[in-house]
C-alpha positions, 0 to 999 in steps of 0.5 A: 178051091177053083183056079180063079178065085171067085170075087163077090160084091156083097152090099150092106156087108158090116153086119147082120145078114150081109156080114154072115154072107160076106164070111160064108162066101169068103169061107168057100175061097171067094174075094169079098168086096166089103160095103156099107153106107157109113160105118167103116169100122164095122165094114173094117171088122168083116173085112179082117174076118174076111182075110183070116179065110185067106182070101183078100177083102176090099172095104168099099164105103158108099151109099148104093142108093146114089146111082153114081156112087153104086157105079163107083162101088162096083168100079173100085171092086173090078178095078182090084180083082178085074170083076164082080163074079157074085152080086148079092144085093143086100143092102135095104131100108125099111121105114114105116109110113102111111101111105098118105102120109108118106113124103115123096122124097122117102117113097123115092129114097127107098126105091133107090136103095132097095130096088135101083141099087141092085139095076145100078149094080147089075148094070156094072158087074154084068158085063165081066161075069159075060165075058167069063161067062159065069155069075151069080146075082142073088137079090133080097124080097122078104115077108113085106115083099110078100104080105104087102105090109100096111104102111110100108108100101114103099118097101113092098113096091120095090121089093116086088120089083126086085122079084121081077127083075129076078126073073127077067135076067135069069132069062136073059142071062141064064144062057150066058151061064150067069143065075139070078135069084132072089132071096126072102129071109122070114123073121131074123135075129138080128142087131138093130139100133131100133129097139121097136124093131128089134121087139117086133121081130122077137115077138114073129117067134109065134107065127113061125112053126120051128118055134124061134128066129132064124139066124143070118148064117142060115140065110147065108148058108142059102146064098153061098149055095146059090153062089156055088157049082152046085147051085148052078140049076137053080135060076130065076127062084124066089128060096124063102128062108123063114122055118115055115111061117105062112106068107 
């Protein structure tokens, strides 16, 4: 275990990729900050996984879609461990419209969540990781960031610029000794209320040449490689984690 323990803000973290993330990186002696929108009881069950790594957890509720509440996330979690030294920007939403049928308060909603969160977060954490001059920022693309998926040109716009910024602070902070990466998990097993979705993603299996879904813990295996030492070469890289399907 490092001399410092390491603190890593991980949004969306009460389950699914985001909770594996969490135990993955409390497993290899990190702080977790905890976060989720609006289940705290889920948030609540990831943090008590989190401690039993004997490490400290703090649960820290918000919408990261809110700028100022995204600001607040960040602030609680440096005023309990004095900075965020990995940044995993998980948390999204994937609604599906057409585009001429999309209302302009969903384009802009998603924008906010899955692309302006992570420029609202990164904004606050990186200053201390500067002032150590160490850091990790992993950020999420997926297959819809790739594909450009009908009727979800929201999701795709703002997953592509999350890839952009990927790349521009890996090379404006690279030199300071903080990496930035962007993750693209393929097909997932996955809890999901939408039992359409869940359907969706279960019938991916066939486009997938290993032949089944992927599990969030070897997503996270991915991230806490890219949070770690040994990762520290890997800068400005989109990982796809999707057992080959084509993109």
């Amino acid at each position: 275990m490092p001399e410092q323990r390491r603190t890593a803000l991980v949004t969306g973290s009460g389950r699914n990729i985001g909770r594996a993330v969490a135990l993955a990186l409390a497993a290899d002696g990190c702080n977790v900050v905890v976060n989720g929108s609006n289940d705290r009881a889920a948030c609540e069950a990831v943090a008590t996984e989190v401690s039993k790594f004997g490490v400290e957890p703090l649960v820290a509720m918000g919408d990261v879609g809110i700028a100022n509440v995204a600001k607040g996330i960040a602030e609680a979690a440096i005023g309990r461990f004095g900075a965020v030294d990995i940044l995993v920007n998980n948390a999204a939403i994937r609604p599906s419209s057409g585009f001429l049928d999309m209302e302009e308060d969903e384009w802009f909603r998603v924008l906010a969540v899955d692309l302006q969160a992570a420029f609202w977060l990164g904004r606050a954490c990186l200053p201390g990781m500067l002032e150590k001059g160490w850091g990790r920022i992993v950020n999420f693309a997926g297959m819809n960031a790739i594909h450009g998926y009908s009727g979800r040109a929201h999701v795709s716009v703002a997953k592509h610029g999350a890839w952009g910024l990927t790349k521009s602070l890996a090379k404006e902070f690279g030199p300071q000794g903080i990496t930035t990466n962007i993750v693209s998990p393929g097909p997932i097993r996955s809890e999901r209320a939408d039992s359409r979705m869940a359907a969706h993603i279960e019938g991916m299996k066939s486009r997938v040449p290993v032949g089944r879904l992927g599990e969030a813990e070897e997503v996270a295996a991915i991230i806490a490689l890219l949070a770690s030492e040994a990762g520290a070469f890997v800068n400005g890289q989109l990982l796809q984690v999707n057992g080959g399907a084509e993109t």
